[in-house]
N, C-alpha and C positions, 0 to 999 in steps of 0.2 A: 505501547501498552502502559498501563497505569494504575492504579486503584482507588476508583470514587466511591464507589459501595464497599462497604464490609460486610461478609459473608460470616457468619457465626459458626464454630464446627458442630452444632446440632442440627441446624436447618444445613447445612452441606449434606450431612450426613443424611438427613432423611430424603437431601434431593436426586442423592447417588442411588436408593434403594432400588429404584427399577430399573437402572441399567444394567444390578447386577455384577456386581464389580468389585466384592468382597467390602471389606469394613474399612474407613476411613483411618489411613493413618496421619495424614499430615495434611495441610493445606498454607499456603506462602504466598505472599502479595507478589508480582511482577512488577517493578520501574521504569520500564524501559517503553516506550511509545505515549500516544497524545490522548486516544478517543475512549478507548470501552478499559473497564476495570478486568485485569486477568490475574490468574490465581495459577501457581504449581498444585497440582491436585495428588497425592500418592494414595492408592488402598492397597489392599492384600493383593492385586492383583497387577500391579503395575502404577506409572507413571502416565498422568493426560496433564492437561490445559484446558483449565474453564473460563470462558468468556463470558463476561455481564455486559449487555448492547448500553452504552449508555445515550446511546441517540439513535438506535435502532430499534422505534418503536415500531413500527408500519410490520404485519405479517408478511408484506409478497419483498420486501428488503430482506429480514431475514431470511425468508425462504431462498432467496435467490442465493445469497453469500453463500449460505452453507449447502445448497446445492452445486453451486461452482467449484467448494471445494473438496465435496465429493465424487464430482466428475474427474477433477483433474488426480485425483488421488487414487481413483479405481481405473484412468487410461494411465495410473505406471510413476507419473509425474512427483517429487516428494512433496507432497502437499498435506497438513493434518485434515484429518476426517472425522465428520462429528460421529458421534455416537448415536444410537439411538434404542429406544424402549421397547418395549414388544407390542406399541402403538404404531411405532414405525417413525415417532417425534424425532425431529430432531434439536428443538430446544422447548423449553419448559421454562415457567418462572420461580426465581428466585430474588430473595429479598428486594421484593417488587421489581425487578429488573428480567426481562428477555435472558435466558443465558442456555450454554450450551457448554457442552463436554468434547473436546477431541485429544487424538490422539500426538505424543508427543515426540517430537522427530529427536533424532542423534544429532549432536553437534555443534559447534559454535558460531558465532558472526566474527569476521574479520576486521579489523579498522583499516591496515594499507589493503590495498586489491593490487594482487600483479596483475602482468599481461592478460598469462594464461587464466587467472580467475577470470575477469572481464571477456574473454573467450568464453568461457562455459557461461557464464552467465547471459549471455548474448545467444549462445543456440539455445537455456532452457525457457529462455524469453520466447522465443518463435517458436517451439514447439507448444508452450502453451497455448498461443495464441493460434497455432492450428487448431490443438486438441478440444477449445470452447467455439470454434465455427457453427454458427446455427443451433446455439442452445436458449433452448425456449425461457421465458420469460426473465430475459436479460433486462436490465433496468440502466438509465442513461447514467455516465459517471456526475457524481454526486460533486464534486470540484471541477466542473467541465466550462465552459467556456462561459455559461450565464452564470454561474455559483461566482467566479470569479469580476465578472462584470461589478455584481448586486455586494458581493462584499467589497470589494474597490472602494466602490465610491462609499460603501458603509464607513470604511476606517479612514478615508483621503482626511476629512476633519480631525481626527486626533494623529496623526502627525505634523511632524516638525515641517516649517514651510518648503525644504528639499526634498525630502521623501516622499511628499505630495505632489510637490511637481514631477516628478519623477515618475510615482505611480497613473496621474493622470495620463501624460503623456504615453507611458506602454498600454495600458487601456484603450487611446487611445487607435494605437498601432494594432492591437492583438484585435479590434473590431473590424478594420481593413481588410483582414486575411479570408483571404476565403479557401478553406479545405473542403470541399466538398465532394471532389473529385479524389479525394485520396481514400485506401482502402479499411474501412472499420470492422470494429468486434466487441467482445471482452476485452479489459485491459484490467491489470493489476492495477496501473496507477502508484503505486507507494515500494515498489523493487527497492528500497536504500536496502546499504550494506548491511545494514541491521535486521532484516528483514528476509536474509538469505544464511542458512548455517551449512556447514563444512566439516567434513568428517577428513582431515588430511586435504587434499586437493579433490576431492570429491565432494559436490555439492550434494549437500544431504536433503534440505529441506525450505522449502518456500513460503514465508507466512504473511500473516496480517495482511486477510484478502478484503478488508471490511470499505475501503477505499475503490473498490472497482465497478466497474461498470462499465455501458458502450460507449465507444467513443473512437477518435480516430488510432490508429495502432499506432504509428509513428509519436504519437504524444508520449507512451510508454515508454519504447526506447531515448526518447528525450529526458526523458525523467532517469532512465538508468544513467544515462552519459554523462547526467551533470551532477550524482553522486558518486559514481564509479571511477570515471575517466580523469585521473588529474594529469594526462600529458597526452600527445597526439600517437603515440605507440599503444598503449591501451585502448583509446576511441580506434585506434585502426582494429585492433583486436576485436574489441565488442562487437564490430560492425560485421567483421570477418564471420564470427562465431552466428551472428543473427540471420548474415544472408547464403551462409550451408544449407541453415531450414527454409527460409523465404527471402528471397531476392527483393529488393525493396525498388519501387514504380521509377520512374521516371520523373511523376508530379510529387514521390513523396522525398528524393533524392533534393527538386527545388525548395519544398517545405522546409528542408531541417532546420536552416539557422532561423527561423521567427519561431518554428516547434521547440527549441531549446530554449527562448526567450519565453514561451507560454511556460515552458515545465518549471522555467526560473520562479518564474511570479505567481504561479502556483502555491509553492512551498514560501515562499513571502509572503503570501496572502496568509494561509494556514498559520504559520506560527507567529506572524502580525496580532492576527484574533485570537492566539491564545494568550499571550503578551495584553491585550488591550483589554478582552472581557473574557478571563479566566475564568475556570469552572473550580467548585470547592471539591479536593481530593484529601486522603490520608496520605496516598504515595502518587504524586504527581511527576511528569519529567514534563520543564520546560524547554525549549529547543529557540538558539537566538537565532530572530529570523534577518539579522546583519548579515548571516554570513551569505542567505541568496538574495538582499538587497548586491550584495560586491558580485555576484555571480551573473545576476541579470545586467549591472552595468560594464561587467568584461564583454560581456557578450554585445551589448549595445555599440561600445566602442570598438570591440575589437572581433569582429564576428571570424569562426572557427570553422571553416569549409568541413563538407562531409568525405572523407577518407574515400578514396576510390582502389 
């Protein structure tokens, strides 16, 4: 989360009026994440989080996010929940911007993950990924296998002669694979530890679902494993914790080590581009994407079998 639109507290104020949600006391930039401008929101009535789309222009995008996250938040899941009008809206415009109001969960993000985190986080991984099974008007993940192609080769020219050869080469590779056989859904996509809060060892709450879409499910927990996992006793865990809820295939058991190398260069890609053609923000967080440059080449050299 970030903040590229400034929200003025009169036009806040008049956009909270039909939720009904008492009088604005306060409103506070968030720093933390890459894509949409977010806000602490406080009135007479409580604490939310209001998001401004900064690239979620399209109505069936929106709709779908913040339906995904009202699904998963009403089957039980800690997921925030937008609010909505006595229109039954769930987002309205503000300062020209798409935005929406939800609800704001207890708790904090962790920087080290023990085992046991990695456990729980690995079973509310597969239960998600049950509880969105056959939810209508799912949209393909937005960073999925073309998004990554088409930016590739977009940044290959503004890197240094290594990282290019580098990037062409996994391109390269990741065009080879063929998952098709393996089992798709909804995917969060973006699970980092930041992205997951904690009330004690109790996971409290699961955010920043702006990033998801259908795709294969094994790419998700690829994406968890190479934020979470820094030893082979934690990936055993995660694994453990994921397949209590869903026991993973056969073909998706052989996918993992080039699925870990997609969710590498994934987050390479991403914070490449914001590195390379930055957006203008008041409160931005940059993210060095060095560090899954090093993470995709452990992996290239030194690939990490999947925990049985």
């Amino acid at each position: 989360m970030s903040v590229y639109t400034t929200v003025g507290r009169d036009e806040l104020a008049a956009w909270l009026q039909p939720l009904g949600l008492g009088a604005l006391i306060d409103h506070a930039g968030i720093a933390a994440g890459m894509q949409n401008s977010n806000y602490f929101v406080t009135t007479s009535s409580g604490r939310y989080v209001l998001t401004l789309f900064e690239r979620l222009g399209d109505t069936a995008e929106l709709a779908f996010h913040l339906a995904l996250q009202e699904r998963l938040a009403k089957a039980g899941l800690p997921c925030p929940c937008p609010l909505t009008d006595q229109a039954v809206q769930r987002w309205r415009p503000l300062a020209g911007k798409p935005a929406a109001l939800l609800t704001c969960l207890p708790g904090s993000a962790i920087e080290e993950a023990s085992a046991e985190h990695c456990r729980e986080v690995g079973r509310t991984l597969a239960r998600m990924h049950q509880v969105v099974v056959g939810m209508p008007g799912a949209l393909p993940n937005p960073c999925g296998s073309v998004w990554r192609q088409r930016v590739g080769e977009i940044l290959m020219p503004l890197l240094a002669p290594d990282e290019a050869a580098l990037l062409k080469d996994e391109l390269a590779f990741q065009a080879s694979q063929d998952w098709s056989q393996l089992p798709r859904g909804v995917i969060h996509a973006d699970l980092f530890r930041d992205n997951v809060l904690w009330c004690g060892k109790a996971l409290s709450g699961l955010l920043d679902f702006y990033f998801a879409g259908e795709d294969v499910l094994l790419f998700d927990l690829a994406v968890v494993a190479n934020d979470w996992c820094g030893d082979t006793v934690a990936l055993a865990e995660l694994i453990a914790g994921y397949e209590s809820i869903r026991p993973l295939t056969v073909a998706e058991r052989a996918a993992w080590l080039p699925m870990r190398r997609a969710a590498a260069l994934r987050f390479w890609l991403l914070r490449l581009e914001v590195r390379h053609q930055p957006r203008a923000g008041s409160v931005v967080t940059i993210k060095n994407p060095d560090d899954f440059r090093r993470l995709l080449t452990r992996f290239r050299l030194a690939p990490e079998p999947l925990p049985r």
